[in-house]
C-alpha positions in Angstrom: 21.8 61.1 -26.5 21.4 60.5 -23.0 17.6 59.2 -23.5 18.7 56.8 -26.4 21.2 55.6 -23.5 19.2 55.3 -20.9 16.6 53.4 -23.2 19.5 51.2 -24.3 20.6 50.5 -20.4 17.0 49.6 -19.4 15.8 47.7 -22.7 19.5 45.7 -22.1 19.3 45.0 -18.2 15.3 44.1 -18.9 16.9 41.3 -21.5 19.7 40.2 -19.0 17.1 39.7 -16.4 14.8 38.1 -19.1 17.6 35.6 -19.9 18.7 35.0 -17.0 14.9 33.9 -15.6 14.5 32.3 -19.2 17.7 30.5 -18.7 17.1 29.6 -15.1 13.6 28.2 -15.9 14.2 25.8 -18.8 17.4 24.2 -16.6 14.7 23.7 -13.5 12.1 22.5 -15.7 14.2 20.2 -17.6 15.2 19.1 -14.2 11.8 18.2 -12.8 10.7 16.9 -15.9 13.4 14.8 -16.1 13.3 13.7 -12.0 9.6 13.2 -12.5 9.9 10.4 -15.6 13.1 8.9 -13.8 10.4 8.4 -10.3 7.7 7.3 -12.7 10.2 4.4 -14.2 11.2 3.7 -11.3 8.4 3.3 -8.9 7.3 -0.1 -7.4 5.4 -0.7 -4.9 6.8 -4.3 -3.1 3.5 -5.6 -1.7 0.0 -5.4 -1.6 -1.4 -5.3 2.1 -4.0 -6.5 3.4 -6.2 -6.4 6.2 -9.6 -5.9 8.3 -10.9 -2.6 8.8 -10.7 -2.5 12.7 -9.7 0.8 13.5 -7.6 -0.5 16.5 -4.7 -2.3 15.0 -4.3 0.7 11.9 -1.3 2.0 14.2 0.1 -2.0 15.2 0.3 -3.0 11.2 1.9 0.2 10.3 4.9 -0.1 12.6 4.5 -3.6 11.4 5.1 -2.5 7.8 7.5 0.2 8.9 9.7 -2.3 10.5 9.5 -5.0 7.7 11.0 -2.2 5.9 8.0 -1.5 3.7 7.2 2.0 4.7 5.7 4.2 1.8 6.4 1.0 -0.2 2.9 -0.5 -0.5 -0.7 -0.8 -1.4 -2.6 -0.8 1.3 -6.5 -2.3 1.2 -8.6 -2.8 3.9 -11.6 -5.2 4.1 -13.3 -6.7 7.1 -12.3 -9.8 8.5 -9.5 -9.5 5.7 -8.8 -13.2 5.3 -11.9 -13.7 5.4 -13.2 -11.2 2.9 -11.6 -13.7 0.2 -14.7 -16.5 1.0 -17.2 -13.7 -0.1 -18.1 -12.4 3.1 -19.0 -10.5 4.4 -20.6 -10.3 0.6 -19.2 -11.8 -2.8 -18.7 -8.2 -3.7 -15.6 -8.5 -1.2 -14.1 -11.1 -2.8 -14.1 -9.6 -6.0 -12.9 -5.7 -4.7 -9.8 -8.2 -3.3 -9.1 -10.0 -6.7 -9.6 -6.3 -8.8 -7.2 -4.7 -6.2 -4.4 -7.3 -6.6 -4.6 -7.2 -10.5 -4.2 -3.4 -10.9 -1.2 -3.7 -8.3 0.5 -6.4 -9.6 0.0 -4.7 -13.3 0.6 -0.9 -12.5 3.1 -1.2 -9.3 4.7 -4.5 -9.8 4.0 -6.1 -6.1 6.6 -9.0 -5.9 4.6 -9.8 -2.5 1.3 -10.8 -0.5 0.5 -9.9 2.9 -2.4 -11.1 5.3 -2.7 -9.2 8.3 -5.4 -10.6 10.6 -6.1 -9.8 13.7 -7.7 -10.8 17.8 -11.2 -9.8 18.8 -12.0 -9.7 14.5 -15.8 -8.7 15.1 -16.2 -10.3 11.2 -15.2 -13.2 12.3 -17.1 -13.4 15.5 -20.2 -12.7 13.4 -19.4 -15.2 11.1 -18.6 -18.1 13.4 -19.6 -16.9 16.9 -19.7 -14.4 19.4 -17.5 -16.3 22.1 -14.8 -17.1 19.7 -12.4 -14.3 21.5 -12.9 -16.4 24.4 -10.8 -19.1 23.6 -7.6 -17.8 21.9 -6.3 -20.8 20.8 -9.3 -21.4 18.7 -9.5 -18.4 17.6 -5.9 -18.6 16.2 -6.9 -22.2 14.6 -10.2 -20.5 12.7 -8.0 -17.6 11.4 -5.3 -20.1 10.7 -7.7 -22.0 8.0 -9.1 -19.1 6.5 -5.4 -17.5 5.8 -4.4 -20.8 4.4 -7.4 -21.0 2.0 -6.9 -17.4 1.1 -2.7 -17.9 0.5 -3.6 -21.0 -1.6 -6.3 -18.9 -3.3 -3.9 -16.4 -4.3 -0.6 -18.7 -4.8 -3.2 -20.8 -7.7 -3.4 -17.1 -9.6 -0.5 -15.9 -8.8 2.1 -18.7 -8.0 5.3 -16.1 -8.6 4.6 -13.7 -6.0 5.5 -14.1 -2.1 2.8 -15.0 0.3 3.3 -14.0 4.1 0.5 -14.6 6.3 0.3 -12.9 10.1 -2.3 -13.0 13.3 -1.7 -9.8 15.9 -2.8 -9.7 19.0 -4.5 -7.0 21.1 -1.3 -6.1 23.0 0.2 -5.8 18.8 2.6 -8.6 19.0 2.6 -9.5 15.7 3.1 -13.1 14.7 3.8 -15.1 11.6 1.2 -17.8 10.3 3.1 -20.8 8.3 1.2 -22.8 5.8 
């Protein structure tokens, strides 16, 4: 009798513990399954970004980004001379990486927004144009001026209900806004 017990006690605290983990598995999995389709519905990304691949300014844009309160909020592509790389250079194939990017992001993350980030001492654009332009600022802000224009209408033309904000920084990262 005190086998049949002792079978019964451990064949019965085996099932508790069974249940309990069974139980305890299907309420966390129902959980995550249910937090992980709620984050998919709800994610959106509010703007695509973007700008040159100069290693220098990476750290400038993202406190930039961090202090427009887009942090973690964003799809971030990087191409040289970034304004630029919407005039096919430095190659058409630029151009069309840019118009590819912007389609999947305004289809799969619902962007509501467009942002330029240019930038002084742009070696694209000094190769493009020429080699002194970092010498004179102010014409350097008036040749990056144009080209963020042509790119905003560019985009605006394809895409006249999202938001287009336009911005030059400077070496020292000040970060200023370009009006069209």
């Amino acid at each position: 009798m005190n086998k049949k017990e002792n079978k019964l006690d451990i064949c019965t605290c085996k099932r508790r513990d069974f249940t309990k983990l069974l139980l305890t598995g299907s309420f966390g999995l129902s959980f995550w399954l249910s937090s992980a389709l709620s984050a998919k519905a709800e994610y959106k990304a509010k703007a695509l970004v973007l700008s040159c691949i100069d290693f220098r300014f990476v750290d400038f844009e993202r406190n930039f980004l961090i202090n427009s309160n887009l942090d973690h909020q964003f799809d971030w592509l990087s191409l040289a001379g970034a304004s630029l790389a919407l005039t096919d250079f430095p190659s058409p194939a630029d151009t069309i990486v840019f118009w590819e990017q912007l389609a999947l992001s305004y289809k799969l993350h619902n962007i509501e927004q467009v942002i330029i980030l240019d930038h002084q001492d742009c070696g694209a654009y000094s190769s493009k144009f020429n080699t002194n332009l970092t010498q004179n600022l102010e014409e350097e802000i008036n040749i990056h001026r144009q080209y963020l224009t042509q790119a905003y209408d560019a985009i605006a033309n394809r895409y006249p209900n999202l938001t287009i904000e336009l911005y030059f920084i400077y070496l020292d990262g000040k970060v200023e806004q370009i009006d069209v």
